[in-house]
C-alpha positions, 0 to 999 in steps of 0.5 A: 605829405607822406603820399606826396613822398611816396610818389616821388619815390616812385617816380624817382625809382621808374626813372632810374629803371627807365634811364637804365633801361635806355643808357645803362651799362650792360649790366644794368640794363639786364637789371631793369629788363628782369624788373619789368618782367617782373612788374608785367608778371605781377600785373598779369597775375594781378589781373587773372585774380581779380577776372577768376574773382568777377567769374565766381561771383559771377558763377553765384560764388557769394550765392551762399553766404546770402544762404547762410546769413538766411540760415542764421536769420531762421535760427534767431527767429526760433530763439527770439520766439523764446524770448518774453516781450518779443514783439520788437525782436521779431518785427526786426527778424522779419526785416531781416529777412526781407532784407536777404530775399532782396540780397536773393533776388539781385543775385539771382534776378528773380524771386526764388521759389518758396522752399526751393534750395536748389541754387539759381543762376547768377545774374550778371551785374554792372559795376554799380549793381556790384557796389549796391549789393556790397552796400546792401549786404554790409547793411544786412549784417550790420542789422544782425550783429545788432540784432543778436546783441539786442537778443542776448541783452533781453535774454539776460 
């Protein structure tokens, strides 16, 4: 209901503004003409950060946050192995880093080299590509999140 009253509202005011446009007094006229300027302005603007967003990404902007979480996956490792009754904990740690060798691989589009840091190129993903590793990536810190409160649970 509310949706169906917001549209209306639009479709009211994109009228009037078209109605001025077209048949309004001089004034008007002038007022729809500075508003669509700033309608194509907005959208211009809109489309340069959503195009400099896909050229980072692109450019292997998320490239390091998948590093990072690798980062954190190692130090959980290192304090599960402090941990009495561990054996769950670390099969879980191990399966969160074949998770983010696989987040690396589709990035990069090829294994990355045991202990190579330097950054490879990104690899150019579809549309659908995208929406999988966004999927893949919620999914792996999900399975952290768990996993550390899992750690503090068993540390206390």
């Amino acid at each position: 209901m509310l949706r169906s009253l917001i549209k209306l509202g639009l479709f009211l005011v994109a009228g009037i503004l078209v109605y001025n446009y077209f048949f309004g007094t001089p004034e008007e006229k002038a007022q729809s003409k500075e508003i669509f300027t700033n309608v194509r302005d907005l959208t211009r603007s809109a489309f340069d950060l959503l195009k400099a967003e896909k050229q980072k990404f692109d450019e292997g902007k998320y490239d390091e946050a998948v590093d990072k979480i690798g980062g954190l996956i190692d130090d959980l490792k290192g304090k599960a192995a402090q941990l009495e009754d561990n054996k769950e904990l670390l099969d879980q740690i191990a399966d969160l880093e074949q998770s983010q060798r696989r987040l690396t691989e589709q990035l990069r589009g090829e294994p990355a080299p045991e202990g190579y840091d330097e950054p490879q190129p990104a690899r150019q993903l579809d549309s659908a590509d995208k929406k999988q590793l966004e999927e893949d990536w919620e999914t792996l810190v999900r399975k952290t999140e768990r996993l550390m409160d899992d750690m503090e649970r068993k540390a206390q």
